[in-house]
N, C-alpha and C positions, 0 to 999 in steps of 0.2 A: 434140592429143588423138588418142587411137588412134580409125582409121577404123571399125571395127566399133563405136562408142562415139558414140550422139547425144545433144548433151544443147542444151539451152536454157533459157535463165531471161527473166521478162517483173515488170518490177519495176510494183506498184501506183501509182495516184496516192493522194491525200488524199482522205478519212478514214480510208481504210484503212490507209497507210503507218504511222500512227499503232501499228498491230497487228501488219501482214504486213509483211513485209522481202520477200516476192518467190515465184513461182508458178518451178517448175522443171519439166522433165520429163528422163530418162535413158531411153533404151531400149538394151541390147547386141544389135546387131545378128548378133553370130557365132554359132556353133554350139557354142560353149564358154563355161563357167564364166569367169569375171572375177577375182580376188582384188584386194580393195581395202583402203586404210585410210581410216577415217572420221576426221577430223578435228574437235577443238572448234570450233564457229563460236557459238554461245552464242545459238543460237535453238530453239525448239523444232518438229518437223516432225509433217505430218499427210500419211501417204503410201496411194497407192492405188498395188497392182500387181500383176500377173499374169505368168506365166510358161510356157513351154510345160509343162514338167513342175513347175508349182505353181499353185494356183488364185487367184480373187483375192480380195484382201481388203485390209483399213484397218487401218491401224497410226499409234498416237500415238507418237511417239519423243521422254523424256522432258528431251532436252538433254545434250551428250555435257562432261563433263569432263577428257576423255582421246581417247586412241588409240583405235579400235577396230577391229578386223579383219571383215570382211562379205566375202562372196559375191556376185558378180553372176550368175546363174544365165542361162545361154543363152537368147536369147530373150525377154529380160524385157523388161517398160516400166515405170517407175516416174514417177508423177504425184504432185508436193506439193507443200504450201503450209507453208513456211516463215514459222513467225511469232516475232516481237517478244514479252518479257517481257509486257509491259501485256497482254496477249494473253490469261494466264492467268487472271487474276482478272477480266477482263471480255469475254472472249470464249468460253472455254470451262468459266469462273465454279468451278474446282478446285483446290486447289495440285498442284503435279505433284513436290510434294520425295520423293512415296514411289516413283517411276521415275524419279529422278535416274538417269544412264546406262546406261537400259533402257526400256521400251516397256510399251503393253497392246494388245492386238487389239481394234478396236473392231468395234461390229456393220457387218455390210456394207452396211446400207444407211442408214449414218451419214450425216448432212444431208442426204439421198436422192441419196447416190452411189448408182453400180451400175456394174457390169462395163463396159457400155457407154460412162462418160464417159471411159475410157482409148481409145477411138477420136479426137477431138481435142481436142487440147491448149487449140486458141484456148475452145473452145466448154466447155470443163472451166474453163479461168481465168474466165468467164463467167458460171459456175453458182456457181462458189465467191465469186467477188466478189459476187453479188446475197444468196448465204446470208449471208455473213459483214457484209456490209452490213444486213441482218435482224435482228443480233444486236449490233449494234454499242450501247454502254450511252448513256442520254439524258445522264448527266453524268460525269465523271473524276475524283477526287481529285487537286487542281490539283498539289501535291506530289510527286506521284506521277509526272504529266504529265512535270512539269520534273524532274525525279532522272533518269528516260531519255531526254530529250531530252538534257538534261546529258554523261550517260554517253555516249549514241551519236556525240554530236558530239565527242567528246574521243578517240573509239574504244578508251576506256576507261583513259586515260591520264591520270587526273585523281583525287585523293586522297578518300578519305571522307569525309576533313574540312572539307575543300573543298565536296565536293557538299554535306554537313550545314547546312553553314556558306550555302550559298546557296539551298536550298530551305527551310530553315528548320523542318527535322528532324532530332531528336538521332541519331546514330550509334547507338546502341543500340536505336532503336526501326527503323531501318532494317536493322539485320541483322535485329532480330528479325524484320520486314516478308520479308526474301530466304530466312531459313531456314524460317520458316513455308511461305511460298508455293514456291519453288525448289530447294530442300534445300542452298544454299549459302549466302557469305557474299558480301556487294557487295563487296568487296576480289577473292576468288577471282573472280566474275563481270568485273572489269574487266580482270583477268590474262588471262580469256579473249579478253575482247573486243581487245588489245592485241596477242594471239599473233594471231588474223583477222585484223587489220588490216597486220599484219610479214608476211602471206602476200605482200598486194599488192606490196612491195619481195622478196620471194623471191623470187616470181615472174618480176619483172626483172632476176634476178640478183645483185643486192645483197643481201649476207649479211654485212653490217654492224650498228647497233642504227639505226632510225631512230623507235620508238615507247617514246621516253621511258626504257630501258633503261639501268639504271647505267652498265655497259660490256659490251664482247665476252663474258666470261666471263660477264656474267650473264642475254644475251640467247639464247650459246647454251644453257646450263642453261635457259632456259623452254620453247628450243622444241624441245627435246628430252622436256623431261617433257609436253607438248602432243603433239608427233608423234613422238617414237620414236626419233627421228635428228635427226642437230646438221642446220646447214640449207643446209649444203653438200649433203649427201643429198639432202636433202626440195628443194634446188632441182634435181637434176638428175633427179626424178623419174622415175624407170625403169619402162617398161612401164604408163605413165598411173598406178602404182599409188594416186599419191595425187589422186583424180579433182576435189575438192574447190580444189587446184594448177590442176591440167589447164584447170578452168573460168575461172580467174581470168586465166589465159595468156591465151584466147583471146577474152577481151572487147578 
């Protein structure tokens, strides 16, 4: 990962694993803008950050289905918590299908962040786990539970009918369940989760299909319309541009 570029992720234990997939921070150390592409990873984020020439503030970002081009502005730090679907309806209790692949500013002093918790990291993963731990719902809809347990562990390489067929909900009430709450369908959602999981072998240079892909031709068509470029490209990642790559390299 390029030197002027710190990032770190600190993954939760249980019960929160259940919600959060993992606490990150990015700070660009240089005196320059950054151009990045954001990549699908099918989680929803809640970030805090500040910048020399930008102030700080909270942003929910709604789940990306696509590519997206972003800015790293000189000098920034960005703190977030990356969470998990189940997340939506019981941690933040909204569907978020009306900023599918876009965001809302939330107030700054959202779960009583403040300017301050971007001083560290350890003690920001700290504050957020004991909030989110506060909010955590007394029961789950056991269905619900196992649909993404299901999905995650198959890294979404596992058919509708399948999941329908073993949680013991019709397919029909489970879109309706993903487009109500998500604004997609659990088909499109596992495609996502499928192209994530093909980063991990990109990463290590195999640019073959190894997550359940018909063939060549049909694994590079996905991760192209995911990142933009067949994955020749997207593995030889030029200029850290796809930062979301960069990180998975260096675990």
């Amino acid at each position: 990962m390029d030197n002027n570029l710190e990032y770190k992720i600190i993954k939760p234990g249980k019960p929160l694993s259940d919600f959060v997939e993992s606490f990150w921070f990015l700070r660009n150390h240089s005196g320059s803008d950054k151009e990045t592409t954001g990549l699908p990873d099918g989680l929803i984020d809640v970030l805090l950050s500040k910048a020399a020439a930008a102030p700080f503030r909270i942003v929910q970002l709604g789940g990306l289905t696509q590519h997206e081009q972003a800015t790293l502005p000189a000098g920034c730090v960005i703190f977030c918590i990356s969470f998990k679907l189940l997340a939506v309806e019981y941690i933040f209790r909204e569907p978020i299908a009306n900023i599918l692949n876009s965001g809302k500013l939330l107030p700054d002093d959202f779960w009583d962040f403040n300017e301050n918790d971007l001083d560290s990291f350890d003690l920001f993963c700290k504050k957020a786990s004991q909030k989110i731990q506060s909010l955590l719902p007394e029961a789950i809809d056991e269905r619900k539970r196992k649909l993404f347990e299901l999905i995650y562990a198959a890294s979404g390489a596992i058919t509708v009918k399948e999941l329908s067929e073993k949680v013991f909900w019709s397919s029909r009430q489970i879109n309706r369940y993903f487009n109500q709450q998500f604004g997609i369908s659990l088909k499109a959602y596992c495609n996502i989760l499928r192209f994530r999981a093909s980063l991990e072998h990109i990463a290590q240079g195999k640019l073959f299909p190894e997550e359940n892909f018909s063939d060549q031709t049909h694994f590079i068509k996905e991760v192209k319309k995911f990142a933009g470029v067949a994955p020749k490209e997207l593995s030889k990642n030029k200029n850290d541009r796809f930062i979301l790559l960069s990180a998975i390299k260096r675990k």
